[in-house]
C-alpha positions in Angstrom: 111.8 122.6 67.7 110.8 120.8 71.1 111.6 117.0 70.9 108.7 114.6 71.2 110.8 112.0 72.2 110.3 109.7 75.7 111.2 111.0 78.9 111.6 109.4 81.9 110.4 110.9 85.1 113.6 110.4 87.0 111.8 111.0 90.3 109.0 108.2 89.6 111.1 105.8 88.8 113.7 106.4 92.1 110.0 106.5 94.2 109.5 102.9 93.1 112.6 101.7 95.0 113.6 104.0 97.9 110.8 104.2 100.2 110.4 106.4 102.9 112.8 109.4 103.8 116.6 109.5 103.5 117.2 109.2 107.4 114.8 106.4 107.4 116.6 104.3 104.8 119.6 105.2 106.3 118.6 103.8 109.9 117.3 101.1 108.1 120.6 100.5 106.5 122.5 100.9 109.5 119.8 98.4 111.5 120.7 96.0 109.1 124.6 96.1 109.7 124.2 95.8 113.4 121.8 92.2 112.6 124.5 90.9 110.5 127.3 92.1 113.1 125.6 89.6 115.5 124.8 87.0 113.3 128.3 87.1 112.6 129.6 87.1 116.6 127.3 84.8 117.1 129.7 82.0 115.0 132.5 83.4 117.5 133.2 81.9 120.7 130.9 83.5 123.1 133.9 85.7 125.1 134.5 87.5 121.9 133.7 91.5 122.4 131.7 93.6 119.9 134.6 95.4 118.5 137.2 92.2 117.7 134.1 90.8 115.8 133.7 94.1 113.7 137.7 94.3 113.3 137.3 90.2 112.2 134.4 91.0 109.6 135.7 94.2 108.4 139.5 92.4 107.7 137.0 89.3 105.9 135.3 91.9 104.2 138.4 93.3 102.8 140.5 90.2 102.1 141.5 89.8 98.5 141.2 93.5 97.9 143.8 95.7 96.2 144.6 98.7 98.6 143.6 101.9 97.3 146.1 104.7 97.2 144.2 107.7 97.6 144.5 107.2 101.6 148.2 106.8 101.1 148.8 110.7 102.7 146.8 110.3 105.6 
């Protein structure tokens, strides 16, 4: 006996949010890193290179976190 009950069409409601094509959103995402990478050297003094202000945001970013051990054997 087929159900009659709701189904949601999965697709649909994933279409409503993600727009555009994977590589697209991904760009997009990646876009939006770099923005906030400068707004973040900007608050650094001006000699500050790109990758100190990554290394600074990335060890803010992390601060307070529990290490994980699954990269223990690497």
């Amino acid at each position: 006996m087929a159900s009659r009950r709701f189904r949601r069409d999965l697709a649909a409601e994933a279409a409503k949010h993600f727009k555009g094509t994977a590589e697209g959103r991904m760009l997009a995402a990646l876009e939006a890193g770099e923005m906030a990478l400068a707004l973040f050297r900007a608050t650094l003094p001006p000699s500050t290179s790109v990758e100190v202000a990554r290394r600074r945001l990335q060890r803010a970013t992390h601060a307070g976190r529990r290490p994980s051990s699954a990269n223990d054997g690497e």
